[in-house]
Steps between C-alpha positions, in 0.01 A plus 500: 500500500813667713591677259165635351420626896826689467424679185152600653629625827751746258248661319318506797743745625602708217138585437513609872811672440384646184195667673700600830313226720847309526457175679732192540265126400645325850389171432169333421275168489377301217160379504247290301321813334725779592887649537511682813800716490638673844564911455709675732467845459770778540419757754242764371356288294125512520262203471183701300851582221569150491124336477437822234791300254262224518457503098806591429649172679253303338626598132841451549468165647230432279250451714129527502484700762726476905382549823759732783345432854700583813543207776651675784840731435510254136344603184377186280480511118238218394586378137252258356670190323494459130380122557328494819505137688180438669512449867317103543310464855618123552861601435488777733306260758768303489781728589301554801548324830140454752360855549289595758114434544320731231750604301507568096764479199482836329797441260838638494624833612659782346863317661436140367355382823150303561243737628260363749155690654393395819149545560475500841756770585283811665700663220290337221192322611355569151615568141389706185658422196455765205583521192403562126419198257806314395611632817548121650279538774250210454841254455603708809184370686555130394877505620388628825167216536697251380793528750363563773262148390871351474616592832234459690254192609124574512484519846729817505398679201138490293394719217209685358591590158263762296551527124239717355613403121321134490782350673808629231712564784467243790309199295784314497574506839155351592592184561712581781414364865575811685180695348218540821250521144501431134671782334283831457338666192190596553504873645210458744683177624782664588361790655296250726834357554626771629168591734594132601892540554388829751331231726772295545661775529277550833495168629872480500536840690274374723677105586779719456702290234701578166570149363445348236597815285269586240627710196254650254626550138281736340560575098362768355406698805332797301299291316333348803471826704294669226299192409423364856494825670463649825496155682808409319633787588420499899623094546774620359611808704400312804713187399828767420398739817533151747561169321902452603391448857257234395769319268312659187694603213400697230700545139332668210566604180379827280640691209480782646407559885269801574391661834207608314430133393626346796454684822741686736483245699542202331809678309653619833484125629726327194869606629659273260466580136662296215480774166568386197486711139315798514405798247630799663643634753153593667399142466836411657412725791194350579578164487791513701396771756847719448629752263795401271504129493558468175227201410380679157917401338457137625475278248220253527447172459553382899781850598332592831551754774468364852413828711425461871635718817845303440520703108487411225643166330488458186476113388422275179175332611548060513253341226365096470400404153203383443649131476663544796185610722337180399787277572534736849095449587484110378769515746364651790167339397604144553673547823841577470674742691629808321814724623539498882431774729580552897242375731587810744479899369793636637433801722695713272530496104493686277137618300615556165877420470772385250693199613833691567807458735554608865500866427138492523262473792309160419570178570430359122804725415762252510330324205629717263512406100661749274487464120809628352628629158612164322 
């Protein structure tokens, strides 16, 4: 493996050299889908030269395609794997030690580390997660529902899930004892739902109480906007304009997120979005909020862009097979207790985070858990 990484990071610089972009590969990380290799560029050269050799790169590692993004004063060339490992939710929960109230396993990180979303953080409250089919979105959404279900007891976290395609997405997870109703299919059921959810939503501004949290996992989003309409449509705004006061969490899922489709305001009020494979760099755009991000090279099949006021993250979304979310809700379903989390949110953590040493801010940092090259 050493010595494959070496030969990549050469022709990585002679084809920089050849086209007078000359930078020096200073290092990297291996992970699960992807080699991530660390450029250092000499002085003058200019990142738009370096992400234009984008092809180029790609043929002479043999490549389907790479992805340069630039973290800071560090340039990162994303090469995919030729045999991808896939990133298992109970193995990553298991790295993990407790984690405060309300927080999610997204999967690993571009460095190797776990990659948590807090849902509570004023910096996410709620999520949109976008993405094309194949894209990994829907086993994105399970991940999410079922660790959270894992961490938490009933009585701090309860769920409304919504799956528009006769229950292809969340059925299995039915039988878990943290759902507040039978798992959603009907369209007019879940936009009365919703109506519903917006008068909790009032009661608990008005007792003046967050607890317990209640997430809703919406698949499908689209579908149910243009099918259940402008009620829909209102609950939900509503729920995204002032739900994280009232412990009301919203994450939903679309191919491709519209503000025609959606509403200003309901697309202004989703800070966190989790972008998978898109079609173009328009799409990209749009999904993700920002120019350049690069989500029309990822490749599919659970690579996902984090992108929230922290940056952009790029991670390899956690996924339960369908054996293991039955053994997971028979679990949960008969009573045992699942993967610990803290009884007390600490004043301070981080809202979307990888679990890295002291040289970051959060307190989860000194969890760290790099994967190296063998």
């Amino acid at each position: 493996m050493r010595k494959l990484l070496e030969l990549q990071a050469d022709r990585i610089e002679m084809v920089l050299a050849h086209h007078k972009a000359p930078a020096r590969v200073a290092g990297g990380v291996v992970t699960p889908r992807w080699v991530q290799f660390h450029l250092a560029p000499a002085l003058g050269t200019r990142l738009n030269r370096v992400q234009a050799l984008a092809d180029e790169l790609a043929l002479a590692l043999g490549a389907p395609q790479v992805r340069v993004s630039r973290h800071g004063a560090a340039l990162h060339l994303e090469v995919p794997r030729t045999h991808p490992e896939p990133v298992r939710l109970l193995d990553v929960c298991r790295r993990l030690p407790a984690v405060p109230l309300g927080t999610a396993v997204l999967g690993i990180a571009d460095d190797g580390a776990p990659l948590l979303l807090r849902l509570p953080s004023p910096d996410v409250a709620h999520v949109l997660v976008a993405g094309t089919t194949g894209s990994g979105k829907t086993a994105l959404a399970q991940a999410i529902v079922l660790s959270l279900a894992l961490a938490h007891r009933r009585s701090q976290v309860q769920l409304v899930l919504v799956d528009p395609k006769a229950g292809r997405a969340f059925g299995m997870l039915a039988g878990l004892p943290h759902l507040l109703k039978p798992v959603i299919v009907d369209v007019e059921e879940a936009a009365a739902a919703l109506v519903e959810l917006t008068g909790v939503m009032e009661q608990r501004d008005r007792q003046r109480v967050s607890t317990p949290r209640i997430v809703v996992v919406i698949d499908e989003l689209a579908d149910l906007v243009a099918t259940a309409g402008k009620p829909a449509l209102e609950a939900l705004a509503r729920l995204a304009q002032r739900g994280r006061e009232a412990g009301i969490h919203v994450v939903a899922c679309t191919q491709k997120p519209s503000a025609a489709l959606l509403g200003a305001v309901t697309k202004a009020n989703f800070p966190v979005r989790l972008v998978g494979r898109v079609t173009s760099i328009e799409d990209a755009r749009v999904a993700t909020g920002i120019g350049g991000s690069g989500a029309e090279r990822l490749c599919g099949r659970g690579d996902f862009l984090a992108v929230s006021g922290a940056g952009v993250i790029r991670f390899q979304a956690a996924f339960a097979a369908p054996e293991e979310i039955g053994l997971v809700v028979d679990r949960l379903s008969s009573g045992q207790r699942g993967w610990d989390v803290a009884d007390q949110e600490p004043e301070e953590t981080a809202s979307i985070e990888r679990l890295v040493p002291l040289k970051l801010r959060a307190p989860l940092d000194v969890f760290r858990q790099r994967v190296h090259a063998d």
